[in-house]
Every structure is written in C-alpha cells, then in structure tokens.
C-alpha positions as CSV (number, residue, x, y, z in Angstrom):
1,X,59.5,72.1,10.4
2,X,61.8,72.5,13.2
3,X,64.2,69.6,14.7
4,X,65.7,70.2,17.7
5,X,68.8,68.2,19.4
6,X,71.7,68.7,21.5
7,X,70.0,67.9,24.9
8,X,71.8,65.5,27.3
9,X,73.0,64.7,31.1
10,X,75.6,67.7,32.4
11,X,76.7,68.0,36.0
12,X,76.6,71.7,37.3
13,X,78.5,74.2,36.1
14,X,78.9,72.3,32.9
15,X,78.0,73.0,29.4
16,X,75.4,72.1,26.4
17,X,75.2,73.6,23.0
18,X,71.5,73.1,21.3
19,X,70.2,73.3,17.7
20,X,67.5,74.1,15.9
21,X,67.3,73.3,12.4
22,X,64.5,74.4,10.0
23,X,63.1,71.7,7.4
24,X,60.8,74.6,4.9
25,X,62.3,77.6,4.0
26,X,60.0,79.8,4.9
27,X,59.7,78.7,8.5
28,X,63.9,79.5,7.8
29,X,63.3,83.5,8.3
30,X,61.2,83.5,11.3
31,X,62.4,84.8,14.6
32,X,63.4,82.3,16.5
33,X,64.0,81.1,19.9
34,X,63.2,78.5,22.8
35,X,61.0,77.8,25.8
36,X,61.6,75.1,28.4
37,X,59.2,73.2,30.3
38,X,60.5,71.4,33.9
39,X,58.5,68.5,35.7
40,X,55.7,70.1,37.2
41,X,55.6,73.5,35.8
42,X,54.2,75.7,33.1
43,X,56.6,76.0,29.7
44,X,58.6,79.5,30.0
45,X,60.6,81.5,27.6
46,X,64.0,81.1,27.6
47,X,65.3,82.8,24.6
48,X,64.9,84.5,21.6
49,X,66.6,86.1,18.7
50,X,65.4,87.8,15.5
51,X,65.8,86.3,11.5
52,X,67.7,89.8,10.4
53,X,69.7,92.0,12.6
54,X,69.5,89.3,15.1
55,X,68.2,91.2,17.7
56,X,68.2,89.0,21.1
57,X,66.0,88.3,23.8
58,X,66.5,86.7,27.3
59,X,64.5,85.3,30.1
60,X,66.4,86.8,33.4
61,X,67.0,83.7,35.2
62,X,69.5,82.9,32.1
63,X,71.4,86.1,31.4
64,X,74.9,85.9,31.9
65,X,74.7,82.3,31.2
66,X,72.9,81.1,27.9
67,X,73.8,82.5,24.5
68,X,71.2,82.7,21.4
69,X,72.9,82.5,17.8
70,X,71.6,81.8,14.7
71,X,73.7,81.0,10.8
72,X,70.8,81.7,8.5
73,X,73.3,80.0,6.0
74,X,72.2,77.2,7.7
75,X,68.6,77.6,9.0
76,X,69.9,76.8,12.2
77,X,69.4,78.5,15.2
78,X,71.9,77.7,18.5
79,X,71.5,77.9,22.6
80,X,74.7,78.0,24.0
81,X,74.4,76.9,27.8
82,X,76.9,78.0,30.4
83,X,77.4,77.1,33.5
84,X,74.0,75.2,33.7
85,X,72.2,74.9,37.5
86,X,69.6,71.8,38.6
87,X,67.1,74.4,38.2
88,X,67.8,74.4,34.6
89,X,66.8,70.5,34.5
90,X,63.6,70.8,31.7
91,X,62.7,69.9,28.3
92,X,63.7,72.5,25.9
93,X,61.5,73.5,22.9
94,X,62.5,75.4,19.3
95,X,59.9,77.9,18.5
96,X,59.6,80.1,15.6
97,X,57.4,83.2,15.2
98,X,56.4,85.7,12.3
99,X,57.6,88.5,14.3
100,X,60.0,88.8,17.0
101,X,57.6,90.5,19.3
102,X,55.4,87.9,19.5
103,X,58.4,85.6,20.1
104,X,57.8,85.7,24.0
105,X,54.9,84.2,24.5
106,X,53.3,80.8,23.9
107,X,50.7,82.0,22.4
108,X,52.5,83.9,19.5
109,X,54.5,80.6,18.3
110,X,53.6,79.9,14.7
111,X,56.2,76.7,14.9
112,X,56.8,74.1,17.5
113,X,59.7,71.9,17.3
114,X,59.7,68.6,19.5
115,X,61.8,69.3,22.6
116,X,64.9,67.9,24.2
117,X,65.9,66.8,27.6
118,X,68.4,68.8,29.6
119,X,69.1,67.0,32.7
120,X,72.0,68.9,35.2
121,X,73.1,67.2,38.4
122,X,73.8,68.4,41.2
C-alpha cells in the first residue's frame, strides 16, 4: 500500500528528497510520516505530518534539517533532507496511521511501506 524510494549514497552536508506513494485510496488520507532504523538500533520516528491541515511533526535530532510535505493530489507524501550527518546513515520507512496522534509510535502504524537505504559519508 505504500512504496517508498528516493534513498541513496550522499556525502555530509548533502541532500536527499524521499517519497512515499500510496497504492489504495484509502490508505491515501491517513497521516502520514517515517521512521528510520540504523545498524544496530531500535527503529525511531523521524517525521510526521497529518492528511488535512497538514499538521507536522518532528523527531528533535532532525529539526532544522528535514522537511515533511505531502500533495494529496498525488497520494504522495515527501522528506526533504538537508544537510544530512553519518548519524543519519539508516533505513528509512513510510508509515501511515488512522490518526495523527498515533503517528509517533510503532505501535500506532496501520501501514508499513518497505524501507530505503540512506547512506551519508563522512
């Protein structure tokens, strides 16, 4: 239901742009956001944003750098990443939920999308 792409190799302080695309319409007005999941470490929320007023959501080690967006025109939902750091070397995951509170959390994810690889060097 939810395809995810734009992944790649950046060096540091370099850029990526991510997508989410929705396959079933109804999985299209979900909240919507991603996780990530480095070598070694438990998946974390990255970023979220809401299917209406898009209301937005952001872990705190990505402020300032990463930007949610979403075109509903489109069922697509976008990560913008900014001046990416090793530490933000993981495999990032599309996740849609019911409700925007329960966006956060693993356990609140109706919707799973296979992830993509984000590799930055240092």
């Amino acid at each position: 239901q939810l395809q995810a792409s734009g992944g790649g190799l950046v060096q540091a302080g370099g850029s990526l742009r991510l997508s989410c695309a929705a396959s079933l319409r109804n999985v299209a007005i979900y909240s919507k956001g991603w996780f990530r999941q480095a070598p070694g470490k438990e998946r974390e929320f990255v970023a979220g944003i809401s299917w209406n007023v898009g209301r937005t959501y952001y872990a705190d080690s990505v402020k300032g750098r990463f930007t949610i967006s979403r075109d509903n025109a489109k069922d697509t939902v976008y990560l913008q990443m900014n001046t990416l750091k090793p530490e933000d070397t993981a495999v990032y995951y599309c996740a849609a939920a019911a409700a925007f509170s329960r966006l956060r959390a693993e356990y609140g994810i109706d919707y799973w999308g296979k992830g993509t690889q984000v590799t930055v060097s240092s």
